[in-house]
C-alpha positions in Angstrom: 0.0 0.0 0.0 1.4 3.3 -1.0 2.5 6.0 1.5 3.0 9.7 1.1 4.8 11.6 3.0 -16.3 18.4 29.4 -12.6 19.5 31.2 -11.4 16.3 32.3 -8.1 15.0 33.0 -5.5 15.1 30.5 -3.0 12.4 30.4 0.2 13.3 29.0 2.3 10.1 28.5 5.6 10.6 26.8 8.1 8.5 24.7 9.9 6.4 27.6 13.2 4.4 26.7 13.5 1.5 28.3 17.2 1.0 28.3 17.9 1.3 31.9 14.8 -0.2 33.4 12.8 -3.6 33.6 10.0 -2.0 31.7 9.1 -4.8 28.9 9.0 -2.4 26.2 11.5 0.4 24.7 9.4 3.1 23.7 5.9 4.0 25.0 3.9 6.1 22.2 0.1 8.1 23.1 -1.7 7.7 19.7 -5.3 8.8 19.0 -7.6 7.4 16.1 -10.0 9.7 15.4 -13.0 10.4 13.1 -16.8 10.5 11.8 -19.0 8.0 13.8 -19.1 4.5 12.4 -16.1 4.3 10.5 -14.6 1.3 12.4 -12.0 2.7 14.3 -13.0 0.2 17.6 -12.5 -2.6 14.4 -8.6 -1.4 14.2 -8.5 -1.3 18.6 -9.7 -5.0 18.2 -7.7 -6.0 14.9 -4.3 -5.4 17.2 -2.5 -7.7 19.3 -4.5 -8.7 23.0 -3.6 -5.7 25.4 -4.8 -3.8 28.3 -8.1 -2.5 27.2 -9.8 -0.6 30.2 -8.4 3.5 30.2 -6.5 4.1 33.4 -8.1 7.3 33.4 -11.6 6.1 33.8 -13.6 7.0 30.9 -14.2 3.8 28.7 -17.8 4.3 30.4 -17.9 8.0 28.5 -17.4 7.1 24.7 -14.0 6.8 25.0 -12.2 3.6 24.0 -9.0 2.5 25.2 -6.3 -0.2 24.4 -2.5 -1.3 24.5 -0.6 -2.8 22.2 3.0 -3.6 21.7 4.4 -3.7 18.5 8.7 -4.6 17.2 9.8 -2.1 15.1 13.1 -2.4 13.9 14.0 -4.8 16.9 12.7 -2.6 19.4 9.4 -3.3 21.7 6.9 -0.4 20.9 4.3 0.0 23.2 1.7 1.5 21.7 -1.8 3.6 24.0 -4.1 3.7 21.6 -7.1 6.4 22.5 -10.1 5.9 20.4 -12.5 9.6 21.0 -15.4 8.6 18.9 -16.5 10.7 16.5 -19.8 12.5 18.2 -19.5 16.4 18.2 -19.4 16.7 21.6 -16.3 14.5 21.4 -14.6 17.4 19.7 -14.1 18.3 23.1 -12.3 15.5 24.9 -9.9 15.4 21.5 -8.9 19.1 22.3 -8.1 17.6 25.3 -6.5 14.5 24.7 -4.3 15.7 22.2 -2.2 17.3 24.6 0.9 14.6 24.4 -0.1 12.4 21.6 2.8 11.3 19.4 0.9 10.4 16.4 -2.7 10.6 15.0 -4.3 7.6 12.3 -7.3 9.9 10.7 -10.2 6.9 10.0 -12.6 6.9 7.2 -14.9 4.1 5.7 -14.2 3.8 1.8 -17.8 2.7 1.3 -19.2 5.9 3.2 -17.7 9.3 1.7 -19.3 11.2 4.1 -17.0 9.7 6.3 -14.3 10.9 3.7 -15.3 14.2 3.5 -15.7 15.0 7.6 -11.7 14.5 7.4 -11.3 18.1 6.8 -12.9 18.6 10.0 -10.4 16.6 11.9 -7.7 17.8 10.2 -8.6 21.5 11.5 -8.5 20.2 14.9 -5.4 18.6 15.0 -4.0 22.0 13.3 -5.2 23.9 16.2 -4.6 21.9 18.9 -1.6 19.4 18.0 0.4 21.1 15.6 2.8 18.8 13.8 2.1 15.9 15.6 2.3 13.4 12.8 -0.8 11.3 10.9 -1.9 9.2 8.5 -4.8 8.2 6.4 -6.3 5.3 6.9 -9.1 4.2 4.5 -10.9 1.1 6.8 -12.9 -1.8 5.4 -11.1 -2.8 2.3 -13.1 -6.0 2.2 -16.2 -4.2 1.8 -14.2 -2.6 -2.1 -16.8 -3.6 -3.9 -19.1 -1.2 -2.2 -16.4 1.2 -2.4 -17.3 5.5 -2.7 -14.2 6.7 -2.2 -11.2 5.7 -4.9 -8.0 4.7 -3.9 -6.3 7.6 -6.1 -8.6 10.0 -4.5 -7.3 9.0 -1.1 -3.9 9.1 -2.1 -4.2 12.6 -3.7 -5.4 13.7 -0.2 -3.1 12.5 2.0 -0.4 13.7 -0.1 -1.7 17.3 -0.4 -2.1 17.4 3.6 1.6 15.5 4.0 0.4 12.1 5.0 1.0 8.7 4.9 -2.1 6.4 3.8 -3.4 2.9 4.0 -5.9 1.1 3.5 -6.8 -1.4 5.6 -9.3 -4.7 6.8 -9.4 -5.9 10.2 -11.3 -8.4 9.2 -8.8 -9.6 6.7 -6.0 -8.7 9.2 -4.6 -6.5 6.1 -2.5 -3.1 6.6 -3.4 -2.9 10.4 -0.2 -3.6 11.5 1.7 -1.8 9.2 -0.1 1.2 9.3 0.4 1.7 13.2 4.2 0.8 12.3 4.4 3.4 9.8 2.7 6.3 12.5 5.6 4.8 15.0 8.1 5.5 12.9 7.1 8.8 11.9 6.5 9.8 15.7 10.0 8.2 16.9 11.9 9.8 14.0 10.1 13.8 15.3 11.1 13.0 19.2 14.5 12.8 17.7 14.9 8.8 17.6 17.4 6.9 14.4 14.6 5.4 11.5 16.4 2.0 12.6 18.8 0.8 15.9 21.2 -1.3 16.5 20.2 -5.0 18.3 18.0 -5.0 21.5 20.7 -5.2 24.9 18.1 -5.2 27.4 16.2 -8.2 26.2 
């Protein structure tokens, strides 16, 4: 798949190396999936490896799902939150206010609903106001459902490349792209916080 380039608490977790401490991963990243209602983002949560899935912070009762995941990325253990805000309009909200500290940002649509396409521009005004250069991608969900398809690959592409993204599209179902396309948001938020692309061997397994 081709790439291109209401107050409540605010957790703020931050890139952690894990070098000089018994913590079983390397790197600890805060992503957020967000967009329009319905567009399967709990279906990428669930299409990711068994993890933690109840928010420390108390509000998977409130709309707002929660999950851990850890990923190896160039031989290092990533660990990744993953904050799911829903896409209601009152969640507009909480997503001002848990941005604050996310690395990285996957922006969801559902190819077969281009509503869901166009409400993008929405997000992507949010995250300009309120995480700046935080890095994202586009991710197109339900690729198994193509044949239903209202939103064209090229289209998608075109997008992402005119707001400096990386895109995928993916399948939970099919277990197709998930993967890579949290990879691909890891890398990108690793290489801002000053991290190499790639590292040497593991020393503290």
């Amino acid at each position: 798949m081709s790439t291109a380039a209401v107050r409540s608490p605010s957790p703020s977790p931050h890139i952690n190396i894990g070098q000089c401490s018994p913590r079983p991963y390397d790197y600890l990243l805060k992503f957020l999936l967000v967009g329009d209602s319905d567009v399967g983002k709990e279906e990428l949560l669930n299409g990711m490896g068994d993890g933690a899935s109840e928010s420390p912070y108390g509000f998977s009762s409130c709309g707002i799902d929660y999950k851990t995941t850890t990923i190896l990325l160039d031989g290092k253990r990533v660990k990744l939150q993953l904050w799911d805000t829903s896409g209601q309009g009152r969640f507009c909200t909480i997503f001002r206010s848990y941005s604050r500290g996310a690395q990285g940002i996957l922006l969801v649509y559902d190819i077969t609903n281009k509503w869901s396409f166009d409400g993008i521009d929405r997000w992507i005004k949010e995250i300009d106001q309120h995480a700046p250069g935080v890095p994202k991608i586009l991710v197109g969900n339900r690729l198994h459902l193509a044949f239903k398809r209202q939103v064209s690959e090229a289209t998608a592409e075109a997008y992402a490349l005119k707001n400096d993204m990386a895109f995928f599209e993916v399948s939970p179902l099919c277990d197709f792209n998930v993967t890579e396309s949290f990879a691909e948001l890891s890398r990108l938020a690793l290489k801002r916080n000053g991290m190499s692309r790639t590292w040497g061997p593991n020393k503290d397994s």
